[in-house]
C-alpha positions as CSV (number, residue, x, y, z in Angstrom):
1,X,-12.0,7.8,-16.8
2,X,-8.8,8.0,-15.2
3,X,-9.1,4.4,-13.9
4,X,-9.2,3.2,-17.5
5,X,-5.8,4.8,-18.0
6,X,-2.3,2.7,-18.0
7,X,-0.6,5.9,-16.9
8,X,-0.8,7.9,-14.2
9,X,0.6,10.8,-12.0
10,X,-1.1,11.7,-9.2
11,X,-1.7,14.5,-6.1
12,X,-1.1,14.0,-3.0
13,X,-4.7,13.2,-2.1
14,X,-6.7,10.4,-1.3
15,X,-9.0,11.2,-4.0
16,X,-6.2,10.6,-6.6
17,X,-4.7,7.6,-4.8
18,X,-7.7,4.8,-4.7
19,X,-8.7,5.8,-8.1
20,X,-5.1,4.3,-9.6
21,X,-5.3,1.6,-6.7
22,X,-8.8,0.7,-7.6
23,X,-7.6,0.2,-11.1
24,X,-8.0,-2.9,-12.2
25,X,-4.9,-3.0,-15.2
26,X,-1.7,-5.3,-14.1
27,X,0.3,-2.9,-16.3
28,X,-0.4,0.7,-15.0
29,X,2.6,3.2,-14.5
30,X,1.9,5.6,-11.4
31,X,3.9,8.2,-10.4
32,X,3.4,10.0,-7.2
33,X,4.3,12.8,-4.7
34,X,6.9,10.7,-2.2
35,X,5.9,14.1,0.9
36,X,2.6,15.3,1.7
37,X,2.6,19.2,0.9
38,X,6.1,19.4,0.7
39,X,7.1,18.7,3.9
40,X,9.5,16.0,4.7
41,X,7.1,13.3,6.0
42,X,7.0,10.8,3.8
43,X,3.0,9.6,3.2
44,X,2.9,7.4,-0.3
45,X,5.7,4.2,0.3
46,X,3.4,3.0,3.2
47,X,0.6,3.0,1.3
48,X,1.7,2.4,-2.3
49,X,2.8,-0.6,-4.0
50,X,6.4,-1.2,-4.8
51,X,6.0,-0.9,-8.5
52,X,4.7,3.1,-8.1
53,X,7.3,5.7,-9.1
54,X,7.6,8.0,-6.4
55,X,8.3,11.7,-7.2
56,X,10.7,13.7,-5.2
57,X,8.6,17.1,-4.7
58,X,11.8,18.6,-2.5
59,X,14.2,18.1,-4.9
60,X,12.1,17.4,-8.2
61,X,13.8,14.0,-9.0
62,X,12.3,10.7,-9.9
63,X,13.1,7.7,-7.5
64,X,11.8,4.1,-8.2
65,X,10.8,2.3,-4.5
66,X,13.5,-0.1,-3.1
């Protein structure tokens, strides 16, 4: 179901990252968790595509990729 969706936001989990990558819509908004449990390593820009929204869960703020 969720891969028939144009928008997502999704966990920091594997789980919910191939279902939005496996998605086969051009037009699909994801946002994302940019650290891994909260902690400052950064897990989602090395493995998302530039489009993604990343989600700041330190500081709650909403950064598009550069």
């Amino acid at each position: 179901m969720i891969s028939k969706c144009k928008r997502a936001v999704i966990a920091s989990s594997s789980f919910s990252h191939w279902i939005v990558w496996l998605t086969d819509r051009a037009d699909k908004i994801v946002l994302y968790p940019r650290y891994h449990n909260r902690q400052e390593k950064s897990w989602g820009e090395m493995s998302s595509p530039k489009h993604w929204i990343a989600l700041d869960n330190l500081t709650y703020s909403l950064t598009p990729q550069a």
